[in-house]
N, C-alpha and C positions, 0 to 999 in steps of 0.2 A: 322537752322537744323530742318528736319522735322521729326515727331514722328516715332519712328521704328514701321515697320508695322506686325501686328500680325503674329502668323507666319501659312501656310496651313494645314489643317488635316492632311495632305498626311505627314508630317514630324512630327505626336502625336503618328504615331504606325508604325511599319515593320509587315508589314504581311509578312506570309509564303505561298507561291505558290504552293497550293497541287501537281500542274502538274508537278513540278519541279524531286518533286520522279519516276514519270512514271510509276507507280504503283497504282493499285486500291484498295489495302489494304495490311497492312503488312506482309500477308501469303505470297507476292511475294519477301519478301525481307532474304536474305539471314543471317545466325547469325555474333557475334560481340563480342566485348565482351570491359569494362569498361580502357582495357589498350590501345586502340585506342585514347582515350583521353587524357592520358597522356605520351607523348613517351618521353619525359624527365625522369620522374620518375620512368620509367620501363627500361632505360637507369640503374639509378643509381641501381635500385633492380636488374640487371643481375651483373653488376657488384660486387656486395657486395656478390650475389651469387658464382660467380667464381673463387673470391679471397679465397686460404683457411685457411692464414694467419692468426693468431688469432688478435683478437679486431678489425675485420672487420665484426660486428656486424650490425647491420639496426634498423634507426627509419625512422619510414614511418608519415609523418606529411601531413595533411590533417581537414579540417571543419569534421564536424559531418553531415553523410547524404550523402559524398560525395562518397562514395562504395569503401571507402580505405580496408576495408577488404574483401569485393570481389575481391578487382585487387590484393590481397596478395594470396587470396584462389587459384587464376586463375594460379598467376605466381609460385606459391612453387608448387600445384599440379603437371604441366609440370615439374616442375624439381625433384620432387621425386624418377625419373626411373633413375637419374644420378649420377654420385658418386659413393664411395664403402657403400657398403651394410650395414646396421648396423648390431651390434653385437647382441646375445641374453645373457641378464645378472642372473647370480645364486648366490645367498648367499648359502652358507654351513658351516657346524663345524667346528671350530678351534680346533683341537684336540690339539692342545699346548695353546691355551690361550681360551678358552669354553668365555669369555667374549667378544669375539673381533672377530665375525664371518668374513670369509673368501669371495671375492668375484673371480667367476670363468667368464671368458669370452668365449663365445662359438659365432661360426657363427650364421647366422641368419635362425630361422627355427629348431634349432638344440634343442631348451634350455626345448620345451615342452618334446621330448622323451628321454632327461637326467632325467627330476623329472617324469616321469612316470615311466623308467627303476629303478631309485632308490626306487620309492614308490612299486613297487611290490617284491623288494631285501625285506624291511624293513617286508611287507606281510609275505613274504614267511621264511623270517628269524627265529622268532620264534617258526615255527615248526618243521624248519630243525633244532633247537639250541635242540630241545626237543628229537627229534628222536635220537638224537646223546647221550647225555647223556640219555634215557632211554634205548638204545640199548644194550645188553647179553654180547657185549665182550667189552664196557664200563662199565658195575659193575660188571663183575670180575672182572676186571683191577683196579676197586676200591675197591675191595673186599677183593683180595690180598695183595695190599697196607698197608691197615684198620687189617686184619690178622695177617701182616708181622710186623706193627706196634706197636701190641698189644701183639705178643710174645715175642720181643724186651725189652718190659717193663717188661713183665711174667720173662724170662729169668735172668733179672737184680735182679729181687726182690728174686726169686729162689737160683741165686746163694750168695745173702748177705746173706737169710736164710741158708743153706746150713754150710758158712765161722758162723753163730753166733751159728749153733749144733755145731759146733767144739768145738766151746770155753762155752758151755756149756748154752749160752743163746736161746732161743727162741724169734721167731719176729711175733709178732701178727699181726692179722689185727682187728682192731675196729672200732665201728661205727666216732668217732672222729681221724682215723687214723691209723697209725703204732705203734707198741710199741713192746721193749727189757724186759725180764724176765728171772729172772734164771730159770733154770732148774732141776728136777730132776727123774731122769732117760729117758725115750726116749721120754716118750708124756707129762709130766707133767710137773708143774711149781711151785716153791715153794711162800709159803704164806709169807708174812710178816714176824711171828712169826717162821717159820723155817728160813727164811733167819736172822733173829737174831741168832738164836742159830747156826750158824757154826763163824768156827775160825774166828777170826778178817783178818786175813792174805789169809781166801779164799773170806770175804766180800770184800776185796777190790781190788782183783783181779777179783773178778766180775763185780764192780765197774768201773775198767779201762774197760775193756772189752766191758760195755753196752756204755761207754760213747764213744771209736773206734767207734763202730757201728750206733749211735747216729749221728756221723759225716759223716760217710760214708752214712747212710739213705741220710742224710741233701743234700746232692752231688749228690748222684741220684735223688730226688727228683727234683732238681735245672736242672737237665738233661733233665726231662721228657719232659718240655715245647718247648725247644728245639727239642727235638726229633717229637713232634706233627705240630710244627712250620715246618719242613721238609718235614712229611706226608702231609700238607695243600699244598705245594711247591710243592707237587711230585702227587697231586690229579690238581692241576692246570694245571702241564704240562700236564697228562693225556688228561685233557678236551681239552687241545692247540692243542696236538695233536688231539685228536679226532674230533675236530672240524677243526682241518686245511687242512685235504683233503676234509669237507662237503664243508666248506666260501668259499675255495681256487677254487672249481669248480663252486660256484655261483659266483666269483668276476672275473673270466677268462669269462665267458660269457658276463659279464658287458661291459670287455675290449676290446670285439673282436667288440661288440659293437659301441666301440669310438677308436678306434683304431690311428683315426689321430689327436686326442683331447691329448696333453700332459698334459695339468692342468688337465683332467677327469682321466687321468693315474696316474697321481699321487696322487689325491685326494681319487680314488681308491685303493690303495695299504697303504694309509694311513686310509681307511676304515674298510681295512681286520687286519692291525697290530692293530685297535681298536676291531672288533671283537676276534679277536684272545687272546689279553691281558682280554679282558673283561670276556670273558668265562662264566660261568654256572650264574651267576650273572644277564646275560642280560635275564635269564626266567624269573625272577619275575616282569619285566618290563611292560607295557601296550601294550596291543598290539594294532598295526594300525590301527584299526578300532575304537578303543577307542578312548577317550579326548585326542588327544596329543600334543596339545595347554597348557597344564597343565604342561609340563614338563619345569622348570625353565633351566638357563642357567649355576645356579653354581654349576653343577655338576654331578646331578642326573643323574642316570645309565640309560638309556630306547635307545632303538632303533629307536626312535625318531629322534634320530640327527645325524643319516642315511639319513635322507629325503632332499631333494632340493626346498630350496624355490626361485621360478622360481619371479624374480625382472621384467624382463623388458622380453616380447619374440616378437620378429618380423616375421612377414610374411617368408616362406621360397623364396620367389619370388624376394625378394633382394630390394622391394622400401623403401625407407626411411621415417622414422616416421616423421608425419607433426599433430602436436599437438598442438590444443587451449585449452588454462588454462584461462577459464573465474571468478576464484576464487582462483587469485593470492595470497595466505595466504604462510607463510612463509614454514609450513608445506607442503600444495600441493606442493609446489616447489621442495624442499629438500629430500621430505619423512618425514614418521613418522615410529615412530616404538610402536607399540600395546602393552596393558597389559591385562590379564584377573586377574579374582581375583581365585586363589588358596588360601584353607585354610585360606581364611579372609587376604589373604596379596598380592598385587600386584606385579605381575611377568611375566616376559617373556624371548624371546628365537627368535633363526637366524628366524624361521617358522612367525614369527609375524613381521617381517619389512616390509614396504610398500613403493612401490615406489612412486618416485613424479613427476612433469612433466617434469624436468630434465632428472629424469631417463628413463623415456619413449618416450622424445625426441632425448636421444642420439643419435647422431647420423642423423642425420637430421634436425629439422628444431622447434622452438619453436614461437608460436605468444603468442604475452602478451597486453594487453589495458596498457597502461604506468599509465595513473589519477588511474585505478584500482591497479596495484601496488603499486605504492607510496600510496595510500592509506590504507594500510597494514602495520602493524607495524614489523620491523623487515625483510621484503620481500626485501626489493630494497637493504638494505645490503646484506640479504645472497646468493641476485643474482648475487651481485658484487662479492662480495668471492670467489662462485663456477667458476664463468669466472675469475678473475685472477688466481685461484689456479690449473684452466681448470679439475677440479674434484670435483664429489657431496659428500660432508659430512653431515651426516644427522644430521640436528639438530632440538634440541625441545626448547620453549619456555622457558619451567621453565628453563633449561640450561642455558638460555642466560641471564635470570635473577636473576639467581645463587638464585633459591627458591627451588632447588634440595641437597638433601644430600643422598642418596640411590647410592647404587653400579649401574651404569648404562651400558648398554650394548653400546659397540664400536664398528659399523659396518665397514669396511675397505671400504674406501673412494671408488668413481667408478671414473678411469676415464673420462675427458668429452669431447667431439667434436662436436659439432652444431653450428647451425647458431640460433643466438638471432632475432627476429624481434619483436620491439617495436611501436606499433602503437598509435599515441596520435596529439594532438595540437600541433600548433604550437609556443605557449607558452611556454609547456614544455617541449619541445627541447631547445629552448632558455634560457629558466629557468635552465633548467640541466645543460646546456655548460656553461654556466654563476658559476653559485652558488657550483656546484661539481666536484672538477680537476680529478678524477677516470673518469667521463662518457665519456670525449673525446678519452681517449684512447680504452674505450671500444665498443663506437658506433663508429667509422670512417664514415661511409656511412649514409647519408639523402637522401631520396627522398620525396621532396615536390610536392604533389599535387598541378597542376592547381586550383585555383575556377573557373575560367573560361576560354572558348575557345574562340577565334576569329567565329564571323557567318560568315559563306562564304557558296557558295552553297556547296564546296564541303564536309564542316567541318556539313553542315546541312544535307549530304545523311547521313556523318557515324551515327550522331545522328539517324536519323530516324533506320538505323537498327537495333543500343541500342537500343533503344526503342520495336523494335521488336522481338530481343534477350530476354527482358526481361518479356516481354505478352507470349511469347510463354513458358516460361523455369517454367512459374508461371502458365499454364494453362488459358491466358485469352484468351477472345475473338478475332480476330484479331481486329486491329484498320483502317478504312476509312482511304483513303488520307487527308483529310479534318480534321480528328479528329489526327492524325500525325504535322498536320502542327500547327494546335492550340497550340499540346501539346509544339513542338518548339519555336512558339510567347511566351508559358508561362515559358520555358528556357530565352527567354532573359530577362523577367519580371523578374524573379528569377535573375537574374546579375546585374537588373539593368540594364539594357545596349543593345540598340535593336543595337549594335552591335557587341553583345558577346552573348556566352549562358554557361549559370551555368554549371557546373560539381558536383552540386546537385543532385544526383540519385533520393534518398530516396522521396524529396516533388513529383516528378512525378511520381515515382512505385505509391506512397500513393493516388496520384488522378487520375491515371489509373486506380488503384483496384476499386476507388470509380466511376469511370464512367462503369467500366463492371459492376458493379451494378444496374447502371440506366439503361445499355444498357438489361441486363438481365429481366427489371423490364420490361420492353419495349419490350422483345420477339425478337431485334433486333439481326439478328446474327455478324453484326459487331458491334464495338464501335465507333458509328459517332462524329462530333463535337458536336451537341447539346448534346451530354451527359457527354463529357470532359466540356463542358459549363455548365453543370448541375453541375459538383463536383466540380468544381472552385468556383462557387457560392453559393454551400451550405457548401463549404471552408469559404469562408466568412461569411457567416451567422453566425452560430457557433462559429467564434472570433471574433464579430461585438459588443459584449456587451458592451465595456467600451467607444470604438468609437462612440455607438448610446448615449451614456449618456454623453460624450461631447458634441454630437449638442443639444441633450435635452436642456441639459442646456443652449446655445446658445440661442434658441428657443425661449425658455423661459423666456428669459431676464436675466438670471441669469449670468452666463457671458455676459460681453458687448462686442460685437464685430458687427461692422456696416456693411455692403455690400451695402452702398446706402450713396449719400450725400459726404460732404467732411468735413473735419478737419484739424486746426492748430495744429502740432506736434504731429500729432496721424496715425500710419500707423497698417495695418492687418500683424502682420508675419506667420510665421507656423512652426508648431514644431510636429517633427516626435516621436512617442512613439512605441518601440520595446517591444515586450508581448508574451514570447512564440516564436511560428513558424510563428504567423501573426505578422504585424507594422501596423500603421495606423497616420494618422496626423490630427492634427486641427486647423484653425486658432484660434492665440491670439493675443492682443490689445498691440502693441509697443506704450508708448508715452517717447515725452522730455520735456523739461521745460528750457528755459535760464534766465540767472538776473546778472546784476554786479558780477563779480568777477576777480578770477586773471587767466585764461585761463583753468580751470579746470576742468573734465569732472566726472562729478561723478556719477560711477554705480552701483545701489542702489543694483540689486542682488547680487556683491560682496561686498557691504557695511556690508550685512546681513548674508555672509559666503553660498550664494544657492549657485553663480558662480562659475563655473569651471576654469581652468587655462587657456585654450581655451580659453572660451566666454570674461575672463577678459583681453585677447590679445588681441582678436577684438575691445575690445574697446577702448584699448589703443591705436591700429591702427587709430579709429576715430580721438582722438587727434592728431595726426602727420597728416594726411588728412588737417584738418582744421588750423595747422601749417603750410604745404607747401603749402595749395592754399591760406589762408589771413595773415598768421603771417609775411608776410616779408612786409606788408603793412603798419600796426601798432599793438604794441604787442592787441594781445589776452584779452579784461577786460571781461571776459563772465566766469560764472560757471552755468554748465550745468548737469540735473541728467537724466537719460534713465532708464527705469524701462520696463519690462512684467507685465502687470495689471492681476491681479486676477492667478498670478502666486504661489504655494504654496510648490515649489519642488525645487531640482534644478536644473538649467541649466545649459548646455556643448556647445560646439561647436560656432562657429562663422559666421553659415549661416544666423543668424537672423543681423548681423553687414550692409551690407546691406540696411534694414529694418531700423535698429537703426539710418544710416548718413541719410537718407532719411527726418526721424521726426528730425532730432538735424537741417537740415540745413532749413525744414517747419519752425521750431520754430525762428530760427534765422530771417528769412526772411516775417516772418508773412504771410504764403502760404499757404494756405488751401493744402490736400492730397487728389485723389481721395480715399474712402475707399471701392469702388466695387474692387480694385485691390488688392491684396494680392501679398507682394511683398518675394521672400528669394532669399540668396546670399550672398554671401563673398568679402568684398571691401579689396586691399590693399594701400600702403599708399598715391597712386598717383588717386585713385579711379577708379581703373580697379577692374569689376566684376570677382569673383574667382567660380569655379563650386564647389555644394556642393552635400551633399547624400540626399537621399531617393528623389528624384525629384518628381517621378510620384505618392507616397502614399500625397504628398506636394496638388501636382495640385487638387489629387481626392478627398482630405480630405476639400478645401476650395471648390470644386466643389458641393459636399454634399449638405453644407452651403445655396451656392447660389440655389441650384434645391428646396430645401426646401420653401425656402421663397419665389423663383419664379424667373425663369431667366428673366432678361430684355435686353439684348441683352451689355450691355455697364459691365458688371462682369468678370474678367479673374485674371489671374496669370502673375506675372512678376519673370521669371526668368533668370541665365545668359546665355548667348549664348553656353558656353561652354557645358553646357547643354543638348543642342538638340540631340547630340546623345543619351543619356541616355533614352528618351523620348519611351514607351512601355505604351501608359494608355488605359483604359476601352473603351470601343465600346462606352457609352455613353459620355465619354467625349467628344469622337472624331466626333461623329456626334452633339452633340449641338455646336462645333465650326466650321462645314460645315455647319448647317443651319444658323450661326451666334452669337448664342444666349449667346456665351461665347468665350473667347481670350484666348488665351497664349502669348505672348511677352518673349523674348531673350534679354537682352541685352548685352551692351560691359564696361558701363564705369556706372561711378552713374549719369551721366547728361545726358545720355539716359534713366534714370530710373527716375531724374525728372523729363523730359521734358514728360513721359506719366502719372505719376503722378499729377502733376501740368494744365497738359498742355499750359504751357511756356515756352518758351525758358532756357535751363539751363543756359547760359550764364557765360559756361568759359573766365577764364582771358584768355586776347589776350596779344601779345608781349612785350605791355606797361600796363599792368596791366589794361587795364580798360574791363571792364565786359558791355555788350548790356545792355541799358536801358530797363528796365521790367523785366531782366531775375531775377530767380529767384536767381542766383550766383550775382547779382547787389541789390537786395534788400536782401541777407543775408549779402553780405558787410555793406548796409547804417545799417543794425541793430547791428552789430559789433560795429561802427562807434561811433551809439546812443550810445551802451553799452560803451565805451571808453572816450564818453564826460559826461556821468553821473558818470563813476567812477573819472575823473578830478574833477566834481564839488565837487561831495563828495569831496573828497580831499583836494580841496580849503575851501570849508564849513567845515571843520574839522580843517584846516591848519590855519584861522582867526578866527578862536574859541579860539583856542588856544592859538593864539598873542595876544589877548584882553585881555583874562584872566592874561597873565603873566603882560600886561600894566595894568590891575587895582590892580594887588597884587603889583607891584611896586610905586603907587599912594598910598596904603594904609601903607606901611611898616614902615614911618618917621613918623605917629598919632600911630600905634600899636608899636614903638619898644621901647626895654626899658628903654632908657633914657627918653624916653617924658615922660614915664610911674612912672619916679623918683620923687618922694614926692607928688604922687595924694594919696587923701584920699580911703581908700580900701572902705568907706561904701559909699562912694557918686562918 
């Protein structure tokens, strides 16, 4: 078999054909917009839109970067002119429960000139409350009353005076009260000492007499308060009256008003039987231009709670609220409801409840970051709540924590109709459906974002007008054909994959902005390629630090890793380091080591706990490898370790597996490795090459290496075949392996990867087992072989150790046993 041969520049990159667009710069291209790229997932967002069935809710799953909240912005805006229109929401008094304010629903449009029309009633209320009660035939009317009242009692007292001249007493009035006295003659009153000296028989006829009267005071007296209690009853009606042709004609023009509004009617006529009952009372009140935040809920009289606190108000144009809560707290959501400090004590009232993004979504449409809810204590509860309960109840914190004892106002619940859209990873979608049986009924609808599109030319126009939808919508310059097509090449570098291209927005807006910078530095009016080349690479610059301190250290001798010469069980791997928004790779020193054993392969990263479950696969796979191509030959006496030299982390994956059968089968076979090659890839158990990730940070991160120290023409990468499409690297890769000075290799199997390795034949077993003399599969067998006859020897050399010893214990048993040892002297 002969060595597979490098493979052409022409298959290290896809370029982008600027002519392809037919355009000179992206002023000629027409706009676009981010849902061109996913027509799957704007499939599932129409539909979750059109359903309006409850828990037909939306998670939009998507990478970070990818413009999933552009293609939300894009697709809810269009649909905000559709539907019924949402409501505008009002808190008002509860005039039956003042704790538990009242929610009124009005159309849209409607809700500001309800609290305007109320806040000028409330205005204008206590002047009209004033005019009426000061007004000439209101105090007569109290006047009379108060007259009428007052001779009532006159009359009363007059006439028991009157009944005690009869009977010979007199009724005083003194500073401590009333008082009975005998009499004598018309004005006077007898002293003491005359009222001793009459007959016994007329003292005690006077006696009776004061003590009647006495009783009869006690009875009017008992009257009075009653009688005052009636006056106060019959001064209210007055004011009722008087006040109810002034309210009656402010509250009629309220109603003509809202005339098609039944909750504004009735809430109205439940405004007027408050002012009406309330009466001459509501003057001492504050009037509307004062604090009227200060008016608590339990009670207190004021005009105040006349007003309308307008919760939620929508456009009168009928589109539907489309509202981002980017500080998903339980509060923003729900609502809160306010306190100010009255009097050193905290209190509030309907005028201080606030809406929340609930509330102000009703009715159309809510976005929420999902990691940013769930990150919120309490939030992703009380969002579930309000969707299964389909109504917002406002709740606070300390409530939930039952760290409340305070009389707390109860706002009547609103309730809700929207559409939920949760946007997040795709983990926690999965996480959610998995770990919480409420989410599935409440999200029904997924739309997952592509990462990536297929490149095709046609899937490369829509790109290019992205592209120019998004220079243009951001004010940049326009972009060259030239600098369009780059920015495409660095879509499929961004996938990975020159034959796909990222659904990545955000890295190209980012190094678009950064080339109309270069382009502007430069006075150019368009953005050419060299300036997209400019911000690519001073992209890199900028995340090169930890990358330049790995070859440093290379460099420097400080890690060992060779690009020249050859080794027994020592090969170059590469290992990719993800940091941030850049990755970058570096080679590191694979070796193996074999020696007598029982078939074992022991890997020293997982020995140490770095290995991951992954990497500890692949090398279990090595063992089954070197199971099915020698174990049926004769068992396995080989213990073998694999280690990453100067390794101090840990390790994942199994593209260095590979790399790893490569050194185990060198060491076996006593074959030197080339070490200008740097080899990565995923073997399975029959040793077919597996494609792995990060290809091209692989190639340019051991390319680095070799430019450093100086190409010689014989340095390259061995990677697997499967491979080559992924294959998008740097201009300078691609031209030191046209002029020569560096390879890439493909392969298919691992004895395509030695036989460039080696340059040997690999020398798979043929039908009858036997392997090509020299191949390296023929001289890993003889070392097997060796290993299998030294662990016999051993064996034997252990196995007639041991028969010896047991023949001379049995030679010695009949001088040491204790009959012979019967009547020897113990001192001699």
């Amino acid at each position: 078999m002969s060595p597979v041969p490098a493979l052409p520049s022409e298959r290290l990159h896809t370029a982008c054909d600027p002519s392809t667009f037919g355009v000179a710069s992206t002023a000629e291209l027409s706009d676009t917009d981010t849902s061109q790229l996913h027509p799957r997932a704007v499939e599932a967002v129409r539909l979750a839109l059109d359903i309006r069935d409850g828990g037909y809710n939306l998670f939009v799953l998507g990478e970070a970067g990818s413009g999933r909240h552009a293609l939300i912005s894009h697709l809810l805006a269009a649909e905000r002119g559709h539907g019924p229109a949402a409501a505008d929401w009002c808190y008002v008094w509860n005039f039956s429960h003042p704790s538990r304010p009242s929610i009124l629903r009005l159309p849209c449009g409607r809700g500001a000139g309800f609290r305007d029309h109320m806040q000028r009633f409330v205005e204008e209320l206590i002047p009209a409350i004033g005019a009426v009660f000061e007004s000439d035939d209101y105090r007569a009317r109290i006047g009379a009353l108060q007259e009428e009242a007052k001779q009532r009692e006159e009359e009363a007292l007059r006439a028991l005076g009157d009944e005690a001249r009869r009977l010979g007493v007199a009724l005083l009035r003194t500073p401590h009260g009333f008082a009975f006295m005998p009499m004598k003659g018309e004005d006077d009153t007898l002293s003491k000492e005359e009222f001793d000296q009459l007959p016994e028989a007329r003292q005690q006829e006077l006696g009776e007499h004061i003590k009647v009267l006495r009783d009869r005071m006690q009875q009017l007296m008992s009257e009075f308060p009653r009688w005052r209690r009636e006056l106060q009853k019959q001064v209210r009606e007055a004011g009722q009256d008087a006040l109810g042709t002034t309210v009656g004609h402010m509250i009629d023009e309220l109603k003509a008003r809202h005339a098609d509004l039944p909750a504004v009617l009735e809430h109205l006529d439940a405004v007027h039987r408050d002012v009406i009952a309330s009466g001459e009372s509501l003057r001492a009140a504050p009037h509307a231009d004062e604090d009227s935040e200060g008016v608590t809920y339990s009670g207190t009289i004021s005009v105040q709670r006349y007003q309308v606190n307008l919760l939620v108000e929508n456009p009168a144009t009928g589109a539907r609220p489309l509202v981002y809560e980017d500080h998903p707290t339980l509060q923003n959501l729900v609502g809160r409801i306010d306190h100010v400090v009255h009097m050193g004590t905290l209190v509030s009232n309907f005028t201080l409840i606030r809406a929340g993004a609930l509330h102000r979504a009703n009715g159309g449409f809510l976005v929420l970051d999902a990691l940013k809810l769930l990150s919120q204590p309490y939030a992703w509860e009380g969002l579930k709540r309000a969707l299964m309960a389909d109504k917002v109840r406002i709740e606070s914190l300390a409530e939930l924590v039952g760290v409340t004892g305070t009389v707390q106002l109860e706002p009547e619940p609103v309730p809700l109709e929207l559409k939920i859209v949760l946007v997040g990873e795709r983990m926690l979608y999965y996480l959610l459906s998995q770990l919480d049986p409420e989410f599935p009924a409440l999200f029904k609808i997924n739309a997952d974002l592509d990462s990536e599109i297929e490149r095709t030319a046609e899937s490369s126009a829509r790109y290019a007008r992205l592209i120019a939808t998004l220079a243009r919508r951001q004010g940049l310059r326009p972009l060259s054909a030239a600098a369009l097509a780059r920015l495409i090449e660095h879509a499929a570098r961004l996938a990975g994959d020159a034959e796909r291209l990222s659904t990545r927005i955000r890295p190209l807006d980012d190094r678009m902005h950064e080339a109309a910078h270069f382009a502007a530095a430069a006075g150019s009016a368009l953005i050419e390629r060299e300036h997209v080349e400019a911000a690519l690479e001073a992209h890199h610059r900028r995340n090169e630090r930890i990358g330049r301190q790995y070859l440093d250290a290379i460099l420097r001798g400080q890690m060992l890793v060779d690009t020249s010469g050859s080794h027994i069980g020592q090969v170059n791997g590469l290992a990719v380091v993800q940091l941030g928004e850049s990755s970058f790779a570096h080679p590191v020193r694979i070796t193996a080591t074999v020696r007598v054993g029982e078939g074992e392969i022991v890997d020293i990263e997982r020995e140490v706990h770095l290995a991951g479950p992954i990497h500890s696969k692949g090398v279990l796979i090595l063992s089954s490898f070197l199971a099915a191509r020698f174990g049926w030959m004769m068992p396995l006496s080989l213990k073998a370790s694999l280690v990453f030299e100067q390794s101090y982390g840990g390790v994942e994956g199994d593209s260095a597996s590979l790399a790893e059968l490569a050194a185990l089968l060198s060491a076996l076979a006593r074959t030197p490795l080339r070490q200008s090659i740097a080899v990565t890839g995923s073997v399975n158990q029959y040793g077919a090459v597996q494609p792995v990730g990060g290809i091209n940070e692989k190639i340019e991160g051991f390319f680095a290496l070799c430019t450093a120290r100086g190409l010689d023409g014989a340095q390259g990468v061995l990677i697997p075949r499967a491979n080559v499409c992924n294959l998008m690297l740097h201009a300078d890769v691609v031209e030191a392996v046209r002029a020569g000075q560096f390879h890439v290799w493909a392969v298919a199997d691992i004895d395509e990867a030695l036989e460039l390795l080696t340059g040997l034949p690999a020398g798979a077993p043929g039908e009858d087992g036997t392997m090509a003399e020299g191949s390296v599969g023929q001289r890993a067998l003889s070392g097997l072989q060796k290993l299998a006859r030294m662990r016999r020897e051993a064996g034997r050399r252990a196995g007639g150790a041991s028969g010896a010893a047991r023949r001379e214990g049995e030679a010695r048993a009949p001088e040491d046993s204790p009959e012979n040892s019967a009547g020897k002297d113990p001192a001699g």
